[in-house]
N, C-alpha and C positions, 0 to 999 in steps of 0.2 A: 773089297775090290773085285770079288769072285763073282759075286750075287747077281741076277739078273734085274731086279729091283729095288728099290731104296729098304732097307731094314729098318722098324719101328723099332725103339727104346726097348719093347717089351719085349720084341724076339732077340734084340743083343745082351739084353738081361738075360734071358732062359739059355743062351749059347754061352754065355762068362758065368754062368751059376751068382750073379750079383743081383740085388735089387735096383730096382726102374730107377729107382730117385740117385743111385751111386751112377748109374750110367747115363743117363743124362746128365749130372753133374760131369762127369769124364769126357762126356760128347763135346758138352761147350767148352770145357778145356783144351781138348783135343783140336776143335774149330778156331781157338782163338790163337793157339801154340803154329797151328798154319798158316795162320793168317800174318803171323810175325808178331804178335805178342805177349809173348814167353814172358814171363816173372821170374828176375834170379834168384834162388836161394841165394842165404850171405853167405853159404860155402860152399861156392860153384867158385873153380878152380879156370877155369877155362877164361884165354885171355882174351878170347871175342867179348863174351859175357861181361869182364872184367874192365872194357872199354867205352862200355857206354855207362855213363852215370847215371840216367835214370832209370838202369834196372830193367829195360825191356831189350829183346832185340828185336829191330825193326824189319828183315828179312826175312820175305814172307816164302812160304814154298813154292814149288811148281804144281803142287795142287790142293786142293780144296775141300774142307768135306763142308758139304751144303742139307739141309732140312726141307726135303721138300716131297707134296706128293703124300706126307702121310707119314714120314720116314728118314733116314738118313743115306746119304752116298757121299763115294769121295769122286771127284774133277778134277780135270785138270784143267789149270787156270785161266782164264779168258785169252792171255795174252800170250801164252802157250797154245791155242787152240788148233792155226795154221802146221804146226809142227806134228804135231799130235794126231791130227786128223789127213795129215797126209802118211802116217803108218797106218792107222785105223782103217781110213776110205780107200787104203791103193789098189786100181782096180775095179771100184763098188761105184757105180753110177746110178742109184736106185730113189730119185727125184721125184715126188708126186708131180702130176699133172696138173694143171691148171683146172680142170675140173674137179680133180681130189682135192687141192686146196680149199674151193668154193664150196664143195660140198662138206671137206669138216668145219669148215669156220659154220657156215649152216647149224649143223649140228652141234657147233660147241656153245652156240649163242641161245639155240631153242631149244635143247634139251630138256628134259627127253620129246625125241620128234619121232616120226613117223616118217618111213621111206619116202611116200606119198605126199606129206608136206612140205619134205624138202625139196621134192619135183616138183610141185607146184612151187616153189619161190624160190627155184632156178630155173625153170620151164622149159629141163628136160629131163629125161628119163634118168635116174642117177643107181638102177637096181646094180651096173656093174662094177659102179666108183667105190658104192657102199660095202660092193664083193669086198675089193681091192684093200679098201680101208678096215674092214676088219679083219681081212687077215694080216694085216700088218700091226693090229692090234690095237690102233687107234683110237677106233669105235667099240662097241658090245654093246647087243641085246641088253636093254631095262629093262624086260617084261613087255605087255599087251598094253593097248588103249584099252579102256573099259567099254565105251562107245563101238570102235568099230572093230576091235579084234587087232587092230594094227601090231605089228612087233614096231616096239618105241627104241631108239639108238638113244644114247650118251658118247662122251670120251671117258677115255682111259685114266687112270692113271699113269702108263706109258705119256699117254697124251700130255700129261701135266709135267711128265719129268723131258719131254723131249722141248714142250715150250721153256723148261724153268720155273713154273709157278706152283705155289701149291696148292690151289682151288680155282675152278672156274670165275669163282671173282675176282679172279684176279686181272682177268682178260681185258684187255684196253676196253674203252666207252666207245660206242662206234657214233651218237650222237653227235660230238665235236668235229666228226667229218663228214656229216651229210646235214648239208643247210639247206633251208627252207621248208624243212620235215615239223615246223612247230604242229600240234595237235594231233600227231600221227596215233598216238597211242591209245584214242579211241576207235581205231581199224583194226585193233590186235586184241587178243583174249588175254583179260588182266593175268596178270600176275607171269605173265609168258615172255615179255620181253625184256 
């Protein structure tokens, strides 16, 4: 609940001195007991427990630990979120802008890009968005284009844990909402889009 980042299996094995396969087995335990589906023992005494016949209890918590990003964390729960986030946010009005939106969706679709590419396929200048957005941690330096020396962006893993996903595949198709595009994808460098 401390950590700034989701924790891999292997770094809660190295901090409980247990092996990966005990803590993953524990993880998904721990995941499903939140979720509200706890297993009685036959000598659980407790008369919640002792009221449902088939052995599970259906009540799930107020939060959630989730696999995502690489790693694990705990949430709180969707429907908890208004409540939560008005302790969390109070005070904090810290919204990207409309060009920061445009330009990480840019970047989370063409990665790894070039500052320069993604100014030409927004058609303007994006050197101060791209400031913005990496220090909010979003984006990070991949390394150079080979070609032209470019420093090339990606997202984060922040990026993946703020969407909920846990890999850029997972990002919606944007095909299904831009019609009349059939054959576009000989205008693009294979394997890029």
């Amino acid at each position: 609940m401390v950590i700034d980042q989701p924790a891999t299996a292997v770094e809660l094995a190295a901090g409980l001195n247990l092996t990966v396969d005990v803590v993953e087995g524990l993880l998904a335990e721990l995941q499903r007991e939140y979720n509200g589906y706890t297993v009685n023992a036959p000598d659980v005494d407790d008369a919640s427990f002792a009221s449902n016949s088939a052995g599970f209890s259906a009540t799930a918590r107020g939060f959630e630990l989730r696999s995502i990003a690489g790693g694990w964390r705990i949430y709180s729960r969707a429907e908890f979120a208004d409540i939560v986030g008005g302790f969390v946010l109070e005070g904090q009005t810290a919204r990207l802008t409309q060009a920061a939106l445009e330009t990480l969706a840019v970047i989370a679709y063409r990665q790894p890009v070039s500052r320069a590419r993604v100014s030409a396929i927004r058609g303007v200048n994006v050197d101060s968005v791209v400031r913005t957005l990496t220090q909010r941690g979003l984006i990070e330096d991949s390394g150079t284009d080979p070609e032209s020396g470019a420093i090339l962006y990606r997202t984060t893993s922040y990026f993946l844990e703020r969407m909920g996903i846990g890999s850029v595949a997972e990002l919606p198709q944007l095909s299904p909402h831009l019609p009349g595009l059939e054959g576009i994808e000989e205008f693009y460098d294979s394997g890029r889009m």
